[in-house]
N, C-alpha and C positions, 0 to 999 in steps of 0.2 A: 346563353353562352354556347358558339360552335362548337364543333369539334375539333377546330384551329386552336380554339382558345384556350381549349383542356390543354391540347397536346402543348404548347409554350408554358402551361403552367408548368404541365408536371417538367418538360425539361428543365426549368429554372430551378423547382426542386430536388432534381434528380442531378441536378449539375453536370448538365450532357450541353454538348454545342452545340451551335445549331447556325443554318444557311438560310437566305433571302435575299430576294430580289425589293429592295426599297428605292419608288419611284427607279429612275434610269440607272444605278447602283445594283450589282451584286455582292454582298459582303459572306465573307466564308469564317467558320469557326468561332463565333460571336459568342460570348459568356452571355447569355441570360440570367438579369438578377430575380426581377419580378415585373408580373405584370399589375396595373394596375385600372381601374373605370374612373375616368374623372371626366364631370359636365358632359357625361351620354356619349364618350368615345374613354375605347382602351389602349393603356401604352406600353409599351414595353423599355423596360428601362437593362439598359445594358452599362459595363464601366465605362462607356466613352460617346454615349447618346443615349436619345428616350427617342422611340421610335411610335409613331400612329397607328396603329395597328389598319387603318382601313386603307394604308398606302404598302402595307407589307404583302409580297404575294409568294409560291414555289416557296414553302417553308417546309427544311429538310431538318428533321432530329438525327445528330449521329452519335453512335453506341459511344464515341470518347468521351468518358467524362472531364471535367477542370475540376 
């Protein structure tokens, strides 16, 4: 696991937002629920999409929690 991958976890546990550039999309203030490994790739699952982790890039943690 990177050090990408920490850092999503713990925001998801820490229920802090977070920002990303997915494929051509930039999404801001996204609730991360959990991340998850299924079939040798990671996802990220949020209320309103499950995101691949190897198309997520500029992943920004900010101090707001939800």
């Amino acid at each position: 696991m990177n050090i990408e991958l920490r850092f999503l976890e713990k925001a998801a546990k820490d229920g802090n937002y977070i920002s990303f550039s997915y494929e051509n999309q930039h999404l801001k203030k996204v609730k991360p629920l959990k991340l998850t490994f299924k079939e040798e790739h990671y996802y990220l699952h949020t209320p309103d999409a499950i995101f691949k982790f190897e198309h997520i890039k500029n992943i920004q943690i900010s101090k707001e929690k939800f």
